[in-house]
C-alpha positions as CSV (number, residue, x, y, z in Angstrom):
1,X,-9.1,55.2,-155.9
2,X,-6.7,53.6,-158.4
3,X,-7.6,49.9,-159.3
4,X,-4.9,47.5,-158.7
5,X,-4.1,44.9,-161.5
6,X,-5.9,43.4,-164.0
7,X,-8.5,40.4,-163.7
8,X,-7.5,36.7,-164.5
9,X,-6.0,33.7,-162.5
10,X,-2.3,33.0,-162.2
11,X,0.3,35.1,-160.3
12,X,2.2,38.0,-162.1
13,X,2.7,41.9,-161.8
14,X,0.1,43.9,-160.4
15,X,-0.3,47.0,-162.0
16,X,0.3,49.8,-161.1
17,X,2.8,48.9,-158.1
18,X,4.1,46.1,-159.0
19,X,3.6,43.6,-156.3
20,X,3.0,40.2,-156.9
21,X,0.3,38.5,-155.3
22,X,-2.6,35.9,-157.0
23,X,-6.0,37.2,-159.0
24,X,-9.0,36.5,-157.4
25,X,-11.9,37.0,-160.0
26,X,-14.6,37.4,-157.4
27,X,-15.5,40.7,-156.7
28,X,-16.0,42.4,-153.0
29,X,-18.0,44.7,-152.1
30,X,-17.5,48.5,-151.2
31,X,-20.2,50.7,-149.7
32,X,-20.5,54.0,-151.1
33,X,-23.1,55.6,-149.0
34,X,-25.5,54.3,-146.1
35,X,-27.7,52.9,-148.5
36,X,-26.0,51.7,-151.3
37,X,-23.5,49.2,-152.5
38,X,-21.3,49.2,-155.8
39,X,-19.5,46.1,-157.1
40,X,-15.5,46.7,-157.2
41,X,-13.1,44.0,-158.5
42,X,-10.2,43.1,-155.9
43,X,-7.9,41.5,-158.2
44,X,-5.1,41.0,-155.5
45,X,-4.6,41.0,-151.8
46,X,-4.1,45.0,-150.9
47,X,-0.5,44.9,-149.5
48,X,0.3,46.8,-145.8
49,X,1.3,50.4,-146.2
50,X,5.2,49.4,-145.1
51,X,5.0,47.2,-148.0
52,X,4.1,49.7,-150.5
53,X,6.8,51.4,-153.0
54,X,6.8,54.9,-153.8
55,X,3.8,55.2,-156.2
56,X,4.5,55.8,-159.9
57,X,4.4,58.6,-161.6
58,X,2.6,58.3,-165.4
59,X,1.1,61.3,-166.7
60,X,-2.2,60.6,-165.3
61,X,-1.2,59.6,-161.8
62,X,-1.2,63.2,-160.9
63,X,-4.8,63.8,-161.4
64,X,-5.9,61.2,-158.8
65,X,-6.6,63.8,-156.3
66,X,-9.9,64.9,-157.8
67,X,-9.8,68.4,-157.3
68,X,-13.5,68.9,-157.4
69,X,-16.8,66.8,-156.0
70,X,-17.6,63.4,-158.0
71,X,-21.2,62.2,-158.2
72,X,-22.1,58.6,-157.1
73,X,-23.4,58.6,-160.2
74,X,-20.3,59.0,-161.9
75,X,-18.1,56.9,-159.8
76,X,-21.6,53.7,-160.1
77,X,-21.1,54.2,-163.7
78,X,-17.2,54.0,-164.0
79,X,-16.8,51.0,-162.0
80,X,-19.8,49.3,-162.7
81,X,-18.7,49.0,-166.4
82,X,-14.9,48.2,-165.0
83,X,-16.6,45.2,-163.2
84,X,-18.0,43.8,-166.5
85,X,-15.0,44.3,-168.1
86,X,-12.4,42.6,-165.9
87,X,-15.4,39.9,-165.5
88,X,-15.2,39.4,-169.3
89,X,-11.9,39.3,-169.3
90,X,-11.5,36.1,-166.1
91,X,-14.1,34.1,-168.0
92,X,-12.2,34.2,-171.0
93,X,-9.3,33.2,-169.0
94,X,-10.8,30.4,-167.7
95,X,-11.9,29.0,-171.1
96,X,-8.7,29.3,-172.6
97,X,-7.1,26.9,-169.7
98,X,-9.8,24.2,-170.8
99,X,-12.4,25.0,-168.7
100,X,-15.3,25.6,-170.3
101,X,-18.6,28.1,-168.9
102,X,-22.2,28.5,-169.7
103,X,-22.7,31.6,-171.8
104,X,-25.4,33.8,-170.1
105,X,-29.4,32.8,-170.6
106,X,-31.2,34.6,-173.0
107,X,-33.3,36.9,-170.4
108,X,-29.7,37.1,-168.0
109,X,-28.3,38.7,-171.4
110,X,-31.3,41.3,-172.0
111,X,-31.2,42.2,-168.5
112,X,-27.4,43.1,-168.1
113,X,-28.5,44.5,-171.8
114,X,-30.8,46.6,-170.0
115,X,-28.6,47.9,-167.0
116,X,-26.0,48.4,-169.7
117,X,-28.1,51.0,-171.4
118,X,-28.8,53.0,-168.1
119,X,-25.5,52.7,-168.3
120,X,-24.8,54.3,-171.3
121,X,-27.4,57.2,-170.8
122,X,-25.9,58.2,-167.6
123,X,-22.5,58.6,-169.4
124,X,-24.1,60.5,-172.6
125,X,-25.5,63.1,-169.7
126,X,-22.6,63.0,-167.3
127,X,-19.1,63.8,-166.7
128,X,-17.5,60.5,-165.7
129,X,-15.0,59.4,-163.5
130,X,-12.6,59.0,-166.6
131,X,-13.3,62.0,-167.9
132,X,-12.5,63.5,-164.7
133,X,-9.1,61.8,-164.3
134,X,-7.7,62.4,-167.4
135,X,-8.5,66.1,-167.5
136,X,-11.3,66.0,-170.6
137,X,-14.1,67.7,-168.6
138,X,-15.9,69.8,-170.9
139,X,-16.9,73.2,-170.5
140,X,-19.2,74.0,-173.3
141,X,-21.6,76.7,-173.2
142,X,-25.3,75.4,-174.3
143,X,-26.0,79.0,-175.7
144,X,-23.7,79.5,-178.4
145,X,-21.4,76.5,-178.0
146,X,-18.5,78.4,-177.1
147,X,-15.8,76.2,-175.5
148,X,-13.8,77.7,-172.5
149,X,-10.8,76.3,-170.3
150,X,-12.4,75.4,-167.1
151,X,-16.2,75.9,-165.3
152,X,-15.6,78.9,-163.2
153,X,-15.4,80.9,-167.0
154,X,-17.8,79.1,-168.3
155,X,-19.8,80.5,-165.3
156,X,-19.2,83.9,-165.8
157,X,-19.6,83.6,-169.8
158,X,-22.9,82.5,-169.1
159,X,-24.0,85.5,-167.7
160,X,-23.6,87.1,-171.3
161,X,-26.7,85.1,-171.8
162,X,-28.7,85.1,-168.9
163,X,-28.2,89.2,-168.1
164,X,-26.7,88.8,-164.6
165,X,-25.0,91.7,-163.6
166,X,-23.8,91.3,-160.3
167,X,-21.6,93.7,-159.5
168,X,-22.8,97.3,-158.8
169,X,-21.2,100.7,-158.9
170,X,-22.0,102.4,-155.8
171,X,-21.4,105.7,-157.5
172,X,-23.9,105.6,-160.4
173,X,-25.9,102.6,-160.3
174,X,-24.2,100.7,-163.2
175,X,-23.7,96.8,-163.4
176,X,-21.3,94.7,-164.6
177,X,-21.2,90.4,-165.0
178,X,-17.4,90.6,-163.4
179,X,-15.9,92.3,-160.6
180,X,-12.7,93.3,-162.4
181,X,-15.2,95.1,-164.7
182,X,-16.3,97.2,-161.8
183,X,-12.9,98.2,-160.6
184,X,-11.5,99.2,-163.9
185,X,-15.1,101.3,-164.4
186,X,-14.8,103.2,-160.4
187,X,-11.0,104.6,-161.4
188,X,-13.7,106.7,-164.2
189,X,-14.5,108.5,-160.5
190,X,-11.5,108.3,-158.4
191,X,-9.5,109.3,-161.4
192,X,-6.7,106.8,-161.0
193,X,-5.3,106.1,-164.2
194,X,-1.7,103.5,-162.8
195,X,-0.8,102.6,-166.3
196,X,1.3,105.4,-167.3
197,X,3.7,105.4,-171.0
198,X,7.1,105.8,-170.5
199,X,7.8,107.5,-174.3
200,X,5.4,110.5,-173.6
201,X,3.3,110.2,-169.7
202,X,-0.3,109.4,-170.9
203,X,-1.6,107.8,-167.9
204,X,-4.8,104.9,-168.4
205,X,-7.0,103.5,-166.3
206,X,-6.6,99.9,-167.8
207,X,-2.9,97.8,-168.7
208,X,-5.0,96.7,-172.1
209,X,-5.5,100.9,-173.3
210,X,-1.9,101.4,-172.6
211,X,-0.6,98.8,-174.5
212,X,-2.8,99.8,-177.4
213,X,-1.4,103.0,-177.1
214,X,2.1,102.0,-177.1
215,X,1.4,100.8,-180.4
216,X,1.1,104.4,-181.2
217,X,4.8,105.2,-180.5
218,X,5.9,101.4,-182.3
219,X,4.8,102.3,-185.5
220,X,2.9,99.2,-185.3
221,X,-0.8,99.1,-187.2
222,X,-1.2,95.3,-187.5
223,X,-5.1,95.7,-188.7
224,X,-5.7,96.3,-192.3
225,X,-8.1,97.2,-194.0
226,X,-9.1,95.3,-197.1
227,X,-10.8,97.7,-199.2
228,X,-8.8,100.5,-198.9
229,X,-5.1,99.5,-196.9
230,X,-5.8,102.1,-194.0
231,X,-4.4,100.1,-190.9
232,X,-5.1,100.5,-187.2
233,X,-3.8,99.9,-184.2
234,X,-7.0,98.1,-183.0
235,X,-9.4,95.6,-184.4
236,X,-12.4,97.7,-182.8
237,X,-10.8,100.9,-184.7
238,X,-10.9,98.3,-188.0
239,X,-14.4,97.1,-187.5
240,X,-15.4,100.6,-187.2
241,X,-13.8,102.2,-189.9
242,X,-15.0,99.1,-192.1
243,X,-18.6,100.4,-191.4
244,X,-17.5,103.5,-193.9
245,X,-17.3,101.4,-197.1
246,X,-20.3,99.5,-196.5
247,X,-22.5,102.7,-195.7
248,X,-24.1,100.7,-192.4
249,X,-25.0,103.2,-189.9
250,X,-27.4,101.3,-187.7
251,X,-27.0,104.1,-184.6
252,X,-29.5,106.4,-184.9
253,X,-30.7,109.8,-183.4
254,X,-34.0,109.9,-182.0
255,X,-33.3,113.7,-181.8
256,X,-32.4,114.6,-185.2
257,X,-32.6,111.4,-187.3
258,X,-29.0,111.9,-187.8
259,X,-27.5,107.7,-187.9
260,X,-24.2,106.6,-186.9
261,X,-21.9,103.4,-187.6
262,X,-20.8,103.0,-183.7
263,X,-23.0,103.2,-180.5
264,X,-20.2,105.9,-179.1
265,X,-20.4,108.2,-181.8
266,X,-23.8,108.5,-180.9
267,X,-23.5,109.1,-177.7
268,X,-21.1,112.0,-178.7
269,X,-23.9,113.4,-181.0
270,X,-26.7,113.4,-178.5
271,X,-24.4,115.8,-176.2
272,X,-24.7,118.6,-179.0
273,X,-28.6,118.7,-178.4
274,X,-28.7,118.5,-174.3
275,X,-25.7,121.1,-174.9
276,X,-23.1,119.1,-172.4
277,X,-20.1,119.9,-173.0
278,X,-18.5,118.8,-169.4
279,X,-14.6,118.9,-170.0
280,X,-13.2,122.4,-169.9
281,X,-9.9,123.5,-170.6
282,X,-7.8,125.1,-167.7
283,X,-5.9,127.6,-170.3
284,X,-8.7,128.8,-172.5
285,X,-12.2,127.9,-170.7
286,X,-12.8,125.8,-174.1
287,X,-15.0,122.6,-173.4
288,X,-15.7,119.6,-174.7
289,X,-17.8,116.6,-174.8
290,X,-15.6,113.9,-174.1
291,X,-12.5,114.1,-172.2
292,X,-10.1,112.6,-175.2
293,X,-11.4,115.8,-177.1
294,X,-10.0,117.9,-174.3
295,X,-6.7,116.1,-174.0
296,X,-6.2,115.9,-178.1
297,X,-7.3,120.2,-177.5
298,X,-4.3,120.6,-174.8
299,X,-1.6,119.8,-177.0
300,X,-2.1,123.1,-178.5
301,X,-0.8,124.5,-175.3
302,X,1.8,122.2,-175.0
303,X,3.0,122.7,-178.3
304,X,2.8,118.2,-178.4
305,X,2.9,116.8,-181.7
306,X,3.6,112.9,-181.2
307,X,3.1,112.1,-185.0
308,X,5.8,112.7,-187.2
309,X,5.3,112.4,-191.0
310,X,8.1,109.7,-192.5
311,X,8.2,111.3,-196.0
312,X,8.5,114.9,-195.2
313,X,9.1,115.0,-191.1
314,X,6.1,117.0,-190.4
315,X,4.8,116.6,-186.9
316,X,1.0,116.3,-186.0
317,X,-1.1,116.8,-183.0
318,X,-3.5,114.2,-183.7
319,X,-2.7,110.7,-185.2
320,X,-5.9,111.0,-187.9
321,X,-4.2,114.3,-189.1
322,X,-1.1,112.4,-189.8
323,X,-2.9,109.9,-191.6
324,X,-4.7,112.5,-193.9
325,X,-1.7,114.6,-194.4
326,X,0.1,111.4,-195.8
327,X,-2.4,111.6,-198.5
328,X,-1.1,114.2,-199.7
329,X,2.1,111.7,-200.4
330,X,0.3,109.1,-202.0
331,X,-2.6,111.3,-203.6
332,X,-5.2,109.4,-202.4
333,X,-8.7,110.6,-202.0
334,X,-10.8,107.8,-201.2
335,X,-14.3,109.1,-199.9
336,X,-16.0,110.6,-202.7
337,X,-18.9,112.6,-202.7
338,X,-22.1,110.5,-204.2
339,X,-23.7,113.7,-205.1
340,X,-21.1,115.5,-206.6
341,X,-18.5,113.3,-207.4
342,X,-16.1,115.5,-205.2
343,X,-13.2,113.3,-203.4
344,X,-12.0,113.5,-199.8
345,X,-9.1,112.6,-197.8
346,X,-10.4,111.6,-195.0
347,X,-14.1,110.0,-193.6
348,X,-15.1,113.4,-191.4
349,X,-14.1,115.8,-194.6
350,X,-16.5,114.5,-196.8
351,X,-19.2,114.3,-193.7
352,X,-18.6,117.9,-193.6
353,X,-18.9,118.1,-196.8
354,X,-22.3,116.3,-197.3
355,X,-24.1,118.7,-195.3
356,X,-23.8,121.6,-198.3
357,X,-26.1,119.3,-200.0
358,X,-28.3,117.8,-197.4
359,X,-28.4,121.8,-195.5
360,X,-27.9,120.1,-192.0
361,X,-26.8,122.4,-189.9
362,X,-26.7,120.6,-186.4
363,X,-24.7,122.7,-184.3
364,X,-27.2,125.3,-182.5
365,X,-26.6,128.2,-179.9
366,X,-28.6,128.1,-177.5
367,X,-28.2,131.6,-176.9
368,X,-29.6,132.8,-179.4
369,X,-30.8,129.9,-181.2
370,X,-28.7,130.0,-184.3
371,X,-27.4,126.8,-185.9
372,X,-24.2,126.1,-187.9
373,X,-22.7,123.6,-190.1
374,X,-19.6,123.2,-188.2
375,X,-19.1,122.6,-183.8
376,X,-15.7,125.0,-184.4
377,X,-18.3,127.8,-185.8
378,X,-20.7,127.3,-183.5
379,X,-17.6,127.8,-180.5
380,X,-16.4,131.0,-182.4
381,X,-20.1,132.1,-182.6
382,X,-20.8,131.5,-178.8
383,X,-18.0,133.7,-177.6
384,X,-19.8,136.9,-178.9
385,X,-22.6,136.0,-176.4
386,X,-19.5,135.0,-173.7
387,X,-17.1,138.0,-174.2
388,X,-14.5,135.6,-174.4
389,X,-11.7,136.3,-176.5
390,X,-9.2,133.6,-176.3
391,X,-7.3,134.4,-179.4
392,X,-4.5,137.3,-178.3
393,X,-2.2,138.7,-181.2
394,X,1.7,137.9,-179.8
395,X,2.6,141.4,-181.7
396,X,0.4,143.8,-180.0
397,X,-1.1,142.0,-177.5
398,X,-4.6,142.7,-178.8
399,X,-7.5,139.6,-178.4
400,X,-10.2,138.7,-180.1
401,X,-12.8,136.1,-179.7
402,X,-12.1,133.8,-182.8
403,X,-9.2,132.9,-184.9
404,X,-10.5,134.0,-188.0
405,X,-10.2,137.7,-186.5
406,X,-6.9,137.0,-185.0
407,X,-5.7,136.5,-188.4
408,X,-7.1,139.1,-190.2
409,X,-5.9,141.3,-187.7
410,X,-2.2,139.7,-188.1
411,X,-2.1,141.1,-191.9
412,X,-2.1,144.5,-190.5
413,X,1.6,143.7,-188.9
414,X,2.4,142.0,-191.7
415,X,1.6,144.9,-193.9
416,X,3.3,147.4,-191.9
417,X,6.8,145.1,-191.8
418,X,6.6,145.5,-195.9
């Protein structure tokens, strides 16, 4: 409820409508509730409603309608201290015509003194009526302190804190703290992926993963990295890659002992020693752990190769072979070898490379339990126990179950064409 005009005696304009009309400096009375009763200062007559203008429109005006419940509390408090105030003001008013008042008594003053600092601790602990009008509710979280822009977020950011995960994958048991979580996780089993590229068909299950993707075709890598100038297309790609220059690896097996920089590449690993390999490939029976590995593994049959080189126009399959075949441009070499000095052009090269000197070999058949240093050997090695041979010469038409004998085999054509 808007307050009329302003105390003191006298006729003028009555704020905020306009109407003239003369000040009366006592106050009425207005009951809130059945049982109690809060002073409010009627400064002027309340006009009919065929009297009234159309109301006025200052920026606040329009936040009258309180949008959400108000406390008594807050409402006591606000007019309350709006009662003292105009009080002050009509006394002052009266003293300045020539009439003089008695100040308060000494135990009058310590009492409103008292009153006044209920007062004030009710505000400290409350949202007031003020605060409510003019928009400056604040929605703070008491946890971290993070601020957020209105009560129903704050809500759900406080279930970061508290652990609630309400919502509930009726497919495999897992929770999430919001409902659009749970959507975007249940396309993982209907397979609906509605956000597809336009430059090149990839579908996703989520507009955020296509437009990261996008950035792919843009040319666009606005995170860089500060030790080295490798950029990304993603702050999580940065923060991950960062982890390679400070050596943290705080994912660890509790297989193998084998430690990792992100929580994903661990997963990956752990699939090597329950042997799931879920994700086959229609053309070649070839599977894979994770189903980017098997979409990155069909562009060989598609003959795809998005990434294109800008020095030399060379095209690539995969955006991380671009990226160490433009090393070959600048002649960087930026991993190096702590044992042996030896320099690498890319993160998973020198990996592979570390395990000559550690003599990790974690790839094992489970055939025949033989291990190898290398997941492409160990798929090589596993199609002598499969009789699978995926590799077929386009000369003779002969096949043979790894590359490595496909291509020794090509030198006999290319020997006979001499």
């Amino acid at each position: 409820m808007p307050v009329l005009c302003q105390g003191g005696e006298g006729r003028g304009s009555c704020p905020p409508w306009g109407l003239p009309g003369p000040w009366i400096s006592n106050p009425s009375y207005c009951s809130l509730t059945t049982n109690t009763v809060v002073p409010i200062p009627h400064c002027c007559p309340l006009p009919s409603s065929k009297d009234l203008p159309a109301p006025p429109t200052p920026p606040f005006f329009g936040l009258l309608l309180f949008q959400e419940p108000v406390t008594f509390e807050e409402v006591a408090v606000y007019f309350t201290t709006l009662y003292r105030d105009v009080m002050q003001e009509n006394y002052e008013n009266v003293t300045s015509l020539g009439k003089g008042y008695c100040p308060l008594s000494s135990w009058k003053r310590k009492r409103r003194d008292k009153v006044h600092t209920k007062e004030r601790e009710i505000l400290r602990k409350t949202t007031t009526q003020e605060e409510i009008l003019m928009g400056k509710r604040k929605n703070t979280c008491t946890e971290c302190g993070k601020n957020v822009c209105d009560y129903s977020a704050l809500i759900k950011h406080q279930q970061l804190h508290t652990g609630e995960r309400p919502y509930e994958c009726s497919e495999c048991g897992k929770n999430f703290t919001r409902r659009s979580h749970l959507i975007n996780h249940q396309r993982i089993h209907t397979g609906e992926r509605p956000y597809k590229c336009s430059e090149c068909g990839k579908s996703f299950t989520q507009r955020s993963h296509l437009t990261n993707h996008q950035k792919i075709h843009i040319g666009e890598r606005p995170y860089e990295c500060s030790e080295c100038g490798k950029s990304f297309t993603q702050r999580s790609h940065l923060t991950r890659h960062q982890t390679i220059h400070t050596g943290e690896r705080p994912y660890e097996c509790s297989e193998c002992g084998k430690s990792f920089n992100h929580s994903s590449a661990l997963s990956e690993h752990q699939r090597i020693h329950i042997g799931e390999r879920a994700y086959e490939c229609k053309e070649c029976g070839k599977n894979f752990t994770q189903r980017s590995g098997l979409f990155l593994h069909q562009r060989i049959h598609t003959g795809e190769r998005p990434y294109e080189c800008c020095e030399c126009g060379q095209t690539f399959s995969h955006s991380s072979h671009l990226s160490n075949h433009q090393t070959i441009h600048t002649g960087e070499r930026p991993y190096e070898c702590r044992e042996c000095g030896k320099s690498f052009t890319s993160s998973s090269a020198l990996s592979e490379h570390l395990r000559i000197h550690t003599g990790e070999r974690p790839y094992e058949c489970h055939e025949c339990g033989k291990s190898f240093r290398f997941n492409s050997a160990l798929f090589q090695h596993q199609s002598n126990h499969t009789g699978k041979r995926t590799h077929k010469c386009s000369e003779c038409g002969k096949s043979f179950t790894t590359s490595l004998a496909l291509s020794e085999h090509q030198r006999i054509h290319a020997g006979e064409g001499l």
